[in-house]
N, C-alpha and C positions, 0 to 999 in steps of 0.2 A: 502689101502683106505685112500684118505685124510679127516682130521677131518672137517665138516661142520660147517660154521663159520655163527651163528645167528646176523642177522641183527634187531639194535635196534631203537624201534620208539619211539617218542615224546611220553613223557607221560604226562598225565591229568595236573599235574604243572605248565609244561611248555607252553603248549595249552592254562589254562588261564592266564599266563604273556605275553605272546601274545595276545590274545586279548583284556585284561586289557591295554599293551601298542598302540595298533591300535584304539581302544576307543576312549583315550584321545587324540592321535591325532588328529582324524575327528572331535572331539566336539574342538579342538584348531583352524582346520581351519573352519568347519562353524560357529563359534564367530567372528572370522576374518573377514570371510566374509560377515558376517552378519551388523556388526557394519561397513564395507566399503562401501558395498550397502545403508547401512542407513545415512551415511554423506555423498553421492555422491546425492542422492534424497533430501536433506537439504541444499546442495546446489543449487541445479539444483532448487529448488522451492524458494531460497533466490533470487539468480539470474534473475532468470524470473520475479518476481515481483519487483526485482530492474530496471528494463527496464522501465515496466508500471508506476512503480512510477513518474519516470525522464520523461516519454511522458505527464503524465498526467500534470506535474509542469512543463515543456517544454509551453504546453498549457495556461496554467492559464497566465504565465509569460511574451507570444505574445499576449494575450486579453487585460490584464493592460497595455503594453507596443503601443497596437495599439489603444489604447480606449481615450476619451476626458478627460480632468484633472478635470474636472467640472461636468462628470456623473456619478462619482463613490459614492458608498453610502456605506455601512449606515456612517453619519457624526457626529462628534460632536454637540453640541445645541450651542458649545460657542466656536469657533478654536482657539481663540486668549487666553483663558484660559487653554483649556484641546486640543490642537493641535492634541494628536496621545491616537490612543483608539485603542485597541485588542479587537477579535470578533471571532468568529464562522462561520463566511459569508463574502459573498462581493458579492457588486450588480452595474450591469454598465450598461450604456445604446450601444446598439451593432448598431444600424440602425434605421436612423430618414428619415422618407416622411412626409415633412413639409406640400406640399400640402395635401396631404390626411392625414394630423394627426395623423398618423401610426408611432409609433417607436416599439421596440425591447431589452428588458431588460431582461438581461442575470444575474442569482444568482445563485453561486457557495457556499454551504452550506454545513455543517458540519451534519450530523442524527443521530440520536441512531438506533444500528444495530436491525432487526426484535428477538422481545422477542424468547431467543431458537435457536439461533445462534451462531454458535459456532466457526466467522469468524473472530470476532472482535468485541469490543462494539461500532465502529460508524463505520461509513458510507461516503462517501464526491459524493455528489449528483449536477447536474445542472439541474437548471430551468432557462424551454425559453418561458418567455411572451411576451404578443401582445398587445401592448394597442392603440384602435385609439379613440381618442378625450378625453381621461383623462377613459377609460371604459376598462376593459379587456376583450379581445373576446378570448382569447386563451390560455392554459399553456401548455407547453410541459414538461416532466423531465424525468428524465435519471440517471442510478446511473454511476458513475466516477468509483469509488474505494471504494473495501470492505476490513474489516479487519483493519480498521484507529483508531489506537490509538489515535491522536489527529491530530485535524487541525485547526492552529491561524493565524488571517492572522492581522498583525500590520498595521495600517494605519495611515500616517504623512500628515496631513491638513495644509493649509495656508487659510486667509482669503481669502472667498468669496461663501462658503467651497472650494478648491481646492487642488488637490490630489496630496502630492508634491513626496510620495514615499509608496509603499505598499509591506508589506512583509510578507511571507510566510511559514511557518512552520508544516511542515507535518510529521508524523511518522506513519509509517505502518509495519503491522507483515506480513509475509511468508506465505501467506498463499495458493497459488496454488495447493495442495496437499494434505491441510488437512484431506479431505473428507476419503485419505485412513488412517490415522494417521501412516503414514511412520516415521515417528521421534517426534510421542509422546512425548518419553521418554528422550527424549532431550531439551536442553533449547533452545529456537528460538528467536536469537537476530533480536531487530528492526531495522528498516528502518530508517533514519532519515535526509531526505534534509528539506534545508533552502534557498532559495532563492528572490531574490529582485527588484521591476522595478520601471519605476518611468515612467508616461502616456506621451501623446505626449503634445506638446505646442502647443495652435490653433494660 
């Protein structure tokens, strides 16, 4: 008779080094993945609102650039003393019916974002008024962009008031996203164009 030869199994030791070493593995790669899915969403919502930013300043930039050197506001009291003043706003005039006394004053402003928002502390909003015979029959507005850390817009006067260059400075947070707080826990760098136009010559 040959002697039978016992076959030996894994004991309880080695069963938990194995599983202690397979553990650490899965929690190595869902960290992994965890933290690659959370910069790829913190991009993807930097990115996106890098777009909007550029169309919204795209915008502002053909309104100055198409608008009369002489209906832009708000102005100095004295151009020839204090020529360039920083502001919070800027207002121009968009479309004039002389016969009917009807024009079109378009203002681009800075707001404090609604109390308990947690988008941004301002706002960058336009208003579209109507005014026929010095009366306003109309306001229209609209918000631009939320989540505006600041928005300055420098404006460089010559006598007459006339608007000889207005510039632009805008910074905005990321925030496309926030609502699911995808990257909380991360720091979310701003936005920050500058840009510059100087009106047409009538």
């Amino acid at each position: 008779m040959r002697p039978t030869t016992r076959r030996r199994a894994f004991s309880l030791v080695e069963m938990l080094v194995a599983l202690t070493i397979s553990a650490t593995l899965l929690a190595a790669t869902f960290s992994a993945l965890n933290a690659s899915f959370k910069s790829y969403k913190r991009t993807t919502e930097s990115a996106s609102t890098h777009v909007v930013t550029r169309i919204v300043m795209h915008r502002i930039m053909t309104m100055i650039r198409t608008g009369s050197a002489t209906t832009f506001g708000p102005f100095p009291d004295n151009p020839i003393e204090l020529p360039e003043i920083t502001t919070n706003s800027i207002e121009f005039v968009v479309t004039v019916d002389e016969d009917a006394e009807e024009s079109q004053i378009v203002r681009i402003e800075r707001r404090d974002a609604p109390e308990g928002s947690d988008e941004g502390p301002y706002e960058l909003w336009m208003v579209l008024t109507t005014v026929v015979a010095g009366a306003i029959i109309d306001e229209q507005e609209r918000p631009l962009m939320v989540g505006v850390v600041d928005a300055v817009f420098t404006l460089e006067y010559d006598v007459g008031p006339t608007l000889l260059r207005a510039t632009v400075d805008l910074t905005v947070l990321p925030n496309d996203l926030q609502d699911a707080a995808i990257s909380a826990d991360l720091p979310t760098p701003s936005i920050r164009m500058v840009a510059s136009a100087s009106p047409r010559n009538e």
